[in-house]
N, C-alpha and C positions, 0 to 999 in steps of 0.2 A: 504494500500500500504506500502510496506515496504522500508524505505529509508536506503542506504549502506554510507551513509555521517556522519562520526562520530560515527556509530555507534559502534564502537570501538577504544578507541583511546589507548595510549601508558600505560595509570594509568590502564588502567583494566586488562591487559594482564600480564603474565611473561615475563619477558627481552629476551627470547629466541623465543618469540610470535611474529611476526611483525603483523599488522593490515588488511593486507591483506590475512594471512593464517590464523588469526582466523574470518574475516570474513567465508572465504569458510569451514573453518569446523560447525560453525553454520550452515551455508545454508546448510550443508552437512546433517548434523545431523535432525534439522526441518525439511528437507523434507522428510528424511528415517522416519519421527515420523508421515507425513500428516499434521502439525503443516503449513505448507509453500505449497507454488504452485508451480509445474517448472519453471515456469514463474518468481517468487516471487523470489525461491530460487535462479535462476540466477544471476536477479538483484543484490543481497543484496551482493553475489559473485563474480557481474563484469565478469559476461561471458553472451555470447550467449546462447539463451537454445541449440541452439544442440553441442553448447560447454562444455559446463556444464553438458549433458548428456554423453558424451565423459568421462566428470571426474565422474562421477556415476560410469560411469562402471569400472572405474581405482582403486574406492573404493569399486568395487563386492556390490555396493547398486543399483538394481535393478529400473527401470522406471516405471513397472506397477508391482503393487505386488498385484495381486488379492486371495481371500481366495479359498480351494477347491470349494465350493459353488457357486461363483463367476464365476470361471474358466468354471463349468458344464452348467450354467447359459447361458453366451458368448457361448460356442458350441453345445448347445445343436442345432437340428432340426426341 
């Protein structure tokens, strides 16, 4: 489980960082890498997942990112 308390605090950051916009860009990042969960990623970000999905799209990183295979896989009949 990932905990969003501390887990950034003012020494780790650049002065132009506050603590809650480098929480969300980790969560942003880990979960564009599969590193994190929606769920996960949320949290650590302080949104709701379908808030947080919201901000996905706001950063063009997609919710399901399947491979061509994947893709043929799911439609296929």
């Amino acid at each position: 489980m990932v905990s969003s308390t501390s887990a950034l605090d003012s020494s780790t950051l650049p002065p132009f960082v506050d603590a809650g916009e480098g929480r969300l860009m980790m969560a942003l990042k880990f979960y564009e890498l599969g590193r994190l969960s929606l769920g996960q990623a949320a949290e650590l970000a302080g949104y709701t997942k379908r808030a947080f999905i919201d901000v996905l799209g706001h950063y063009c990183i997609p919710v399901v990112d399947y491979t061509a295979d994947e893709l043929a896989d799911e439609t296929a009949w």
